[in-house]
N, C-alpha and C positions, 0 to 999 in steps of 0.2 A: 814562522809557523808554517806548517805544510799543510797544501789546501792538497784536500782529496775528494775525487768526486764519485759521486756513486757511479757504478759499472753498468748500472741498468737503465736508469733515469739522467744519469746526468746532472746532478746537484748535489753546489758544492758542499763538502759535510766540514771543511775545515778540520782541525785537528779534537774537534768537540764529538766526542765518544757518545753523547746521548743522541746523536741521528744515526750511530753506524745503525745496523741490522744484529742480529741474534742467531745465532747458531741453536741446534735443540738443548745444548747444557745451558743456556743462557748466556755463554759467552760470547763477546764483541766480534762482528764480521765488518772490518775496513772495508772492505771493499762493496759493501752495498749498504745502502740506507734504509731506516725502519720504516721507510713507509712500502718500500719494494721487498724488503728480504724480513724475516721472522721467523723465529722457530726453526730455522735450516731449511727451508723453503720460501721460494717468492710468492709474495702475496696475492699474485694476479698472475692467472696465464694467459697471459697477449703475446700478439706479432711486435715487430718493431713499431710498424705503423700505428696499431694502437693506443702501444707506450708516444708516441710523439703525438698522438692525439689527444687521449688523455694530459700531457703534459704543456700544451699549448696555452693553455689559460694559465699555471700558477707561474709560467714563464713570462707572459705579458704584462701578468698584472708586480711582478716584482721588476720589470723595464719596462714603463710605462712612454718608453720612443721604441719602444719596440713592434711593429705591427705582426698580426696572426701566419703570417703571410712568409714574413723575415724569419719569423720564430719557428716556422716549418722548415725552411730552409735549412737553418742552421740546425737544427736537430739532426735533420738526415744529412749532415755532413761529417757530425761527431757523433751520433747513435752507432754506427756500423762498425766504428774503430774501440768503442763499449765492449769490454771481456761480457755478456750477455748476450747482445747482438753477433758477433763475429763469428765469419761463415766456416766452418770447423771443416 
């Protein structure tokens, strides 16, 4: 199965079509997930920083050895390289 992660956020949607995002016809968007993308627009306009803020809790609480701390880290090492994030 092919894990694909969302471009925005960073989670992974696996090959399971009910977390991509939606385009405005209703069609499926790979590349970003339903809680970042809908309707052919992202659901929230943040910086990176506040996507990796926002995103630090539902990151810990699904790796519970994970500290707030690590899980910042590692966002801002793979957020930047995110088709979202990347410096155009």
């Amino acid at each position: 199965m092919e894990v694909n992660y969302c471009q925005s956020c960073g989670m992974p949607m696996g090959g399971t079509e009910e977390l991509y995002g939606t385009e405005t016809d209703g069609s499926k968007n790979g590349e970003y997930c339903k809680y970042c993308y809908e309707n052919g627009a992202f659901t929230a306009a943040c910086t990176m920083e506040e996507m990796i803020d926002f995103c630090v809790k539902p990151m810990t609480s699904s790796n519970p050895n994970l500290t707030e701390e690590q899980a910042r880290n590692m966002m801002r090492q793979i957020f930047p390289k995110l088709k979202r994030w990347q410096q155009k």
